[in-house]
N, C-alpha and C positions, 0 to 999 in steps of 0.2 A: 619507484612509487608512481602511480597512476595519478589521473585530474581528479578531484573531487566536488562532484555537483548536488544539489539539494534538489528536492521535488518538495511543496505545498500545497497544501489542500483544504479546502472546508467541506466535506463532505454530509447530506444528507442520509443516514439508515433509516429506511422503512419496516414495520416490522412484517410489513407481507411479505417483505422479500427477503427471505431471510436463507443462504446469508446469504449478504450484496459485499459485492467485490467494492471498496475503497480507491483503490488504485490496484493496476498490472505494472510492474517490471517487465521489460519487454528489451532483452538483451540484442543487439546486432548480430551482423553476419560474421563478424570481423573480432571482436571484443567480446568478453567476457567484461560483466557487472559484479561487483561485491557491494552488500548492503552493509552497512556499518553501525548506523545505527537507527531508531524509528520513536519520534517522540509523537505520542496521541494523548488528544485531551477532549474534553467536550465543553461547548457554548450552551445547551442544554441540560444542564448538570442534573434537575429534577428529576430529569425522563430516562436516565439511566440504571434503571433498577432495570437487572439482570441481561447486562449488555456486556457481548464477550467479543475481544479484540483477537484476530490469527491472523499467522502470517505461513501458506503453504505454496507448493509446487502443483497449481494447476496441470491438466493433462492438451486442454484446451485455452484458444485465449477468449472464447465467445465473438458474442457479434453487437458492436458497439461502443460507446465510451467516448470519451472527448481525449484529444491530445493533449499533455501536458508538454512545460518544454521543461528540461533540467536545466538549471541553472549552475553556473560555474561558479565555484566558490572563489577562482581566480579569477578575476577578469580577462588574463592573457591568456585562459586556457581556450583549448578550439572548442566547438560545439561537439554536443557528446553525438556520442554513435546511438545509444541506448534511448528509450523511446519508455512511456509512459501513458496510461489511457485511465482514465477517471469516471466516476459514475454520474458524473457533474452533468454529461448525456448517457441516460441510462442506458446499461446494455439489456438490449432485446435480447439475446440470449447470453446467461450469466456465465463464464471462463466456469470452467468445470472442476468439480470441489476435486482436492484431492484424498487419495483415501486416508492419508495423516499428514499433521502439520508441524512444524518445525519448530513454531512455538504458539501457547493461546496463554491470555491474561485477561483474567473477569475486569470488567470497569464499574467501578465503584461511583456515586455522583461529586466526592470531592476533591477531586487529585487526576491528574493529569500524569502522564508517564515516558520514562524513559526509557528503550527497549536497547540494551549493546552487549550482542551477543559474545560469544570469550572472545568466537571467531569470524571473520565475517562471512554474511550467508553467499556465496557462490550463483550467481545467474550466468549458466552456463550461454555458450556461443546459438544463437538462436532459438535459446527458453526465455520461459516467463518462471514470474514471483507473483502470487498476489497476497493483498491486504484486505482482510475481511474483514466484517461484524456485523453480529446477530443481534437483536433484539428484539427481546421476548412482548414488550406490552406495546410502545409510544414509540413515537418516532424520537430521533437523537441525531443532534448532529454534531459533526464531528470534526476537530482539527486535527492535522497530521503534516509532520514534516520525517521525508527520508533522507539519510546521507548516506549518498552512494561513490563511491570511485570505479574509473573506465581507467 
């Protein structure tokens, strides 16, 4: 059994940008990342009329984003290998849609969500994962916490 670290977010979606990358998974040279599970909700609950949450295999990681740091869910554990980028500094150019995704869940404005997959998603040895969403009318912003093991 590997370390298990969390990443958190409050992210902003725009609906010109649509979709805008949430967060990237951005696996090491060394480790492979498993995504376990992905809880997202929204602080703008009104503005969510026809706002869709996914989770795919970008081919590209784009250009920009701010670093997150993964936290350890142990404190004895070492710092992860695995690396994280957020829209929190937009990216000038958005990580590249992939052509299907792994999974998508419409958001609704009263409920917040738990995403755990049977299995957990695979971020292979120097790929990325990203976390998207769309919306269609208003901006929406958005919380999201990942739990990941390296």
């Amino acid at each position: 059994m590997g370390d298990f670290y969390t990443i958190t977010g409050t992210e902003s979606g725009s609906p010109g940008a649509r979709p805008r990358t949430l967060a990237l998974l951005l696996a090491g040279a060394t480790k492979r990342v498993w995504l376990h599970e992905v809880h997202i909700g929204s602080t703008s609950a009104s503005a969510l009329a026809g706002t869709r949450f996914s989770v795919g295999r970008p081919t590209t990681s784009g250009t920009g984003g701010a670093a997150y740091t993964p936290v350890p869910v142990d404190a004895a554990a070492p710092a992860a290998i695995f690396t994280a980028l957020s829209s929190s500094t937009i990216f000038s150019a958005e990580p590249t849609q992939p052509a299907s995704y792994i999974w998508s869940q419409g958001l609704d404005a009263v409920a917040s969500y738990v995403w755990v997959p049977k299995s957990p998603i695979v971020v292979g040895i120097s790929t990325r994962l990203a976390l998207r969403i769309e919306s269609e009318a208003t901006p929406t912003i958005m919380n999201f916490t990942l739990i990941c093991e390296e």
